[in-house]
C-alpha positions as a Markdown table, in Angstrom:
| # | Residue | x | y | z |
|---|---|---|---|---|
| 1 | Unk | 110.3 | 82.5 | 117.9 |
| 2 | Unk | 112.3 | 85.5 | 117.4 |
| 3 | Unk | 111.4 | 87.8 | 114.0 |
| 4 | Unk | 113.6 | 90.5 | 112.8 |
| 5 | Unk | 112.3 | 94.2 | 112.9 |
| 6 | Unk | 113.3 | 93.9 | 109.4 |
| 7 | Unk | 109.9 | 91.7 | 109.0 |
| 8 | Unk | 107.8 | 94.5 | 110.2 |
| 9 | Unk | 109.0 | 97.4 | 108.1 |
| 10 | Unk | 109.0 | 95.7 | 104.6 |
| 11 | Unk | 105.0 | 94.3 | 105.7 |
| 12 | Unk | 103.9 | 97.8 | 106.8 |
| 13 | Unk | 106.1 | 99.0 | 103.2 |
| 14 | Unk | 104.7 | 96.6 | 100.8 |
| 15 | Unk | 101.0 | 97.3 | 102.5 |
| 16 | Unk | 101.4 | 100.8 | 101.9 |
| 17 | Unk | 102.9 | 100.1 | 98.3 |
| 18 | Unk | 99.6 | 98.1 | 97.3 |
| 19 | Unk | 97.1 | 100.6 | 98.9 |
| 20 | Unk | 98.5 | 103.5 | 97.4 |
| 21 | Unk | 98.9 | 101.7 | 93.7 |
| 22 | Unk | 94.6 | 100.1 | 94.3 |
| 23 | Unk | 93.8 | 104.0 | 95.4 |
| 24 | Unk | 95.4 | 105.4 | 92.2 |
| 25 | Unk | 94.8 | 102.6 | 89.5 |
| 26 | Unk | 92.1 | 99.9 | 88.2 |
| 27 | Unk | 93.5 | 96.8 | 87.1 |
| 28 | Unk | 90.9 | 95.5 | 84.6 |
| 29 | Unk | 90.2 | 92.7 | 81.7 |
| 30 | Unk | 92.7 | 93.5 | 78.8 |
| 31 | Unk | 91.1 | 93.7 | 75.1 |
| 32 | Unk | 91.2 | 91.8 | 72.0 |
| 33 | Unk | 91.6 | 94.0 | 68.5 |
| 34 | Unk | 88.1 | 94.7 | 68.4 |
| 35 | Unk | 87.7 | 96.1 | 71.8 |
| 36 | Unk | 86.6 | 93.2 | 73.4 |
| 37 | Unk | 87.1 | 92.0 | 77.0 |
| 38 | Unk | 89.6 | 89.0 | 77.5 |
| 39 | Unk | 88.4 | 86.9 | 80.2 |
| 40 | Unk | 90.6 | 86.0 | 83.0 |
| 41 | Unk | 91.4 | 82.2 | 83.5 |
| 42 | Unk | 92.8 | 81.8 | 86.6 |
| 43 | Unk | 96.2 | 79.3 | 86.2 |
| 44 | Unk | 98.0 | 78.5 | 89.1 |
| 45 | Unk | 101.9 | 77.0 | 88.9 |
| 46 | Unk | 102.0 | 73.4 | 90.7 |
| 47 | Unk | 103.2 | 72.1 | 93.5 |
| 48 | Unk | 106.3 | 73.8 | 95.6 |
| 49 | Unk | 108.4 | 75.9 | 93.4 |
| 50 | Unk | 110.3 | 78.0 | 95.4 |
| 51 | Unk | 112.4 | 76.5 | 98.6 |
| 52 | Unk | 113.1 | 79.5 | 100.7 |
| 53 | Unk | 115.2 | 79.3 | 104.2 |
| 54 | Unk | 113.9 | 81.0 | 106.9 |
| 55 | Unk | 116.1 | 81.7 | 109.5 |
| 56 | Unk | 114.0 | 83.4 | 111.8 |
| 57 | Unk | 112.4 | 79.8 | 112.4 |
| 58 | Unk | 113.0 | 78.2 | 115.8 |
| 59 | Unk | 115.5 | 76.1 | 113.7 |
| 60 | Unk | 116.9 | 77.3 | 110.2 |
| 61 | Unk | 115.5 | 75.0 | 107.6 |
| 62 | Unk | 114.1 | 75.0 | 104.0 |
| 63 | Unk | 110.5 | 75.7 | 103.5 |
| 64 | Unk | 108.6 | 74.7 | 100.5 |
| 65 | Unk | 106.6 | 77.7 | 98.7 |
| 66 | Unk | 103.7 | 76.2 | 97.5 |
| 67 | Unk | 101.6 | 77.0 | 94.0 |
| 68 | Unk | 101.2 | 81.1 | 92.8 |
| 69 | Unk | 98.9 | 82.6 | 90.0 |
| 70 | Unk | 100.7 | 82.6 | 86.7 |
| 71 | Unk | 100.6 | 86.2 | 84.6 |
| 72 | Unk | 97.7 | 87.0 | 83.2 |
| 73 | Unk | 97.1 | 89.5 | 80.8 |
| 74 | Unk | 95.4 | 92.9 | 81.7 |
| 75 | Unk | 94.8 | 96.3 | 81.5 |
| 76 | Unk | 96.4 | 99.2 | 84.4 |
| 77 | Unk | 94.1 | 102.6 | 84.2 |
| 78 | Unk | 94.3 | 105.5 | 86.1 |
| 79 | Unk | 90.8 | 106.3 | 88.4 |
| 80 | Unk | 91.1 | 109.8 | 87.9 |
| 81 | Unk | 90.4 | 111.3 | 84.0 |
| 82 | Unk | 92.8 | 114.2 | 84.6 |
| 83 | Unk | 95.6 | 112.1 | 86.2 |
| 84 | Unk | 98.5 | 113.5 | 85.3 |
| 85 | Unk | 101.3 | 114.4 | 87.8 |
| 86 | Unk | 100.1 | 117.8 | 88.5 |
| 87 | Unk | 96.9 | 116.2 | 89.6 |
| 88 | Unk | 98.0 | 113.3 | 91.6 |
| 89 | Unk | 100.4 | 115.7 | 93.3 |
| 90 | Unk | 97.3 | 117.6 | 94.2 |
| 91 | Unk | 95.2 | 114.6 | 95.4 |
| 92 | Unk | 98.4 | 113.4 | 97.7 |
| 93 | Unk | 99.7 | 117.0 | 98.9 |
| 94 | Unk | 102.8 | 116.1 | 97.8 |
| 95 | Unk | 104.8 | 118.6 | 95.2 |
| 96 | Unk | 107.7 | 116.4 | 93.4 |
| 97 | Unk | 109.5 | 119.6 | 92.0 |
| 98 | Unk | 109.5 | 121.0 | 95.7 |
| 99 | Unk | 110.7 | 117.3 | 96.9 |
| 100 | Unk | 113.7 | 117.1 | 94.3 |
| 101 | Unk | 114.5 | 120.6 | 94.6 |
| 102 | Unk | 115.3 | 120.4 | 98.6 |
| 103 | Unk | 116.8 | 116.9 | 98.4 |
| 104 | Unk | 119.2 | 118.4 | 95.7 |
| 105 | Unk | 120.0 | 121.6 | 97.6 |
């Protein structure tokens, strides 16, 4: 089985994507109107519900994608108190004004 080099780059990219976004944010129980947690009820879609062709197979065919979790509400909150983009800028090294300023120039 051959698999494109294409396969590698968006694993290691999507990885990377999730790390960085768990290192810099919580996701936790969203809250009623009076402040309250919402508990999570995990729902699941049914049976396959997605038929994706993979052609990197041995022999092209369809492949049934079986159940995901449905949405659920919650809540997306920055670890640090004093995130703002000065600070994660600090925390990561990187400088975005420095970044734009010598892609533009």
């Amino acid at each position: 089985m051959v698999l494109s080099a294409g396969l590698h780059v968006a694993d290691a990219s999507l990885w990377i994507a999730i790390t960085s976004f768990l290192a810099t944010f919580s996701v936790q129980k969203a809250l009623d109107e009076h402040g309250k947690e919402i508990p999570v009820v995990p729902k699941f879609s049914i049976g396959a519900t997605v038929l994706a062709e993979f052609s990197f197979l041995s022999s092209s065919r369809l492949m049934p994608c079986f159940s995901h979790p449905e949405t659920f509400p919650c809540r997306i909150v920055p670890r640090f108190h004093d995130a703002s983009v000065d600070r994660l800028a600090e925390l990561t090294g990187l400088n975005p004004t420095t970044k734009m300023m010598a892609s533009n120039g």
